[in-house]
N, C-alpha and C positions, 0 to 999 in steps of 0.2 A: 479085747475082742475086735474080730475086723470089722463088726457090724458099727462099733461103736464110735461116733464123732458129736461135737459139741450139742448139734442138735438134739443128737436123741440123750444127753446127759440132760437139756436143759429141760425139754419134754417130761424126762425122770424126776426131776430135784421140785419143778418149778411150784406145783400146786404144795407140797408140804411146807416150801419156804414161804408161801402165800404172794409170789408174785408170778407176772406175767412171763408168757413165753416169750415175748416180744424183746428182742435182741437192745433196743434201743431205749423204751420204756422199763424195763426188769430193774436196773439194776445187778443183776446180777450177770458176772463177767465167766465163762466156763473158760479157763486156760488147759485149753488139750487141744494135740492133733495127732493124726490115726497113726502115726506108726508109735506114737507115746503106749507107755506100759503105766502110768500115771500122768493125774490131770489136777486143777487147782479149783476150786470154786468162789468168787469172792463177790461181795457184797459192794454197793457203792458208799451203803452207813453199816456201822458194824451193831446197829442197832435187834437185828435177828439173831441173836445168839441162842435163845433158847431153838427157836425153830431149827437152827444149823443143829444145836444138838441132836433133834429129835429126828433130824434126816441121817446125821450119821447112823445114830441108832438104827433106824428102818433099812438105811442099803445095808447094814452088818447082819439084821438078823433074815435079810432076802426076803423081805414086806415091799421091797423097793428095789426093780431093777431096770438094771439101762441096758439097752437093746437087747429086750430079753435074757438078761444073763445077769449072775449075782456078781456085785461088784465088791468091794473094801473101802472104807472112809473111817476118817480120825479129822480134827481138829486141830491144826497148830496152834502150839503154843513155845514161848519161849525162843529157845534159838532156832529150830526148827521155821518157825513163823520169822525171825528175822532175818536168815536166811533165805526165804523164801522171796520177799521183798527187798531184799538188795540185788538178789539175782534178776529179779521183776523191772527193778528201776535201772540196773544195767541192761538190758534187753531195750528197754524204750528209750535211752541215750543213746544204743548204737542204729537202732530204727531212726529215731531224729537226725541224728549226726549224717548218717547215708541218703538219708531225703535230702536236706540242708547240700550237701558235696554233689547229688542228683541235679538240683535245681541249679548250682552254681557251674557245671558243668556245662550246660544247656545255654548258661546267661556267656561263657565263654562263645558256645559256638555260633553263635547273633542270632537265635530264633529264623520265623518269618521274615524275610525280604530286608536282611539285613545283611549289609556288603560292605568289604575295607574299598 
């Protein structure tokens, strides 16, 4: 949907998963962005498992939608889910590694009032 970005998923999810909207405090991480056709939802403890069920359930039967509009959700499991997380922890290696090559770039060109 084009209405749809992390915010109004997390606005959607947040009261059935019983935490807060709050980006920082939730715990929960909304992986999407707007030109995606799917997005990820994850937990900081995988301790909510039932509630994730019961949110899946609610966005399938359209008791629950994100920006007004019926969405689709499932649950990974198995290769699917490792999957998901290897491509996750490749994504934040090359985000690290480009900050890292960013900052050593910058240390190359002597910052503030620095001269050969």
């Amino acid at each position: 949907a084009e209405k749809c970005d992390r915010e109004s998923i997390r606005e959607a999810v947040s009261a059935t998963l019983g935490v807060s909207t709050d980006v920082k405090s939730s715990g929960l991480y909304v992986d999407y962005s707007r030109s995606d056709t799917e997005g990820y939802l994850r937990l900081v403890n995988g301790s909510k498992a039932e509630e994730m069920k019961e949110l899946v359930s609610k966005i399938n039967d359209g008791s629950i939608k994100v920006a007004d509009e019926k969405a689709e959700a499932k649950v990974l499991e198995g290769e699917e889910e490792s999957a998901y997380y290897d491509k996750l922890e490749e994504f934040l290696n090359k985000r690290k590694r480009a900050q890292f090559e960013e900052r050593n770039e910058k240390r190359q060109k002597g910052g503030r009032g620095y001269r050969r």
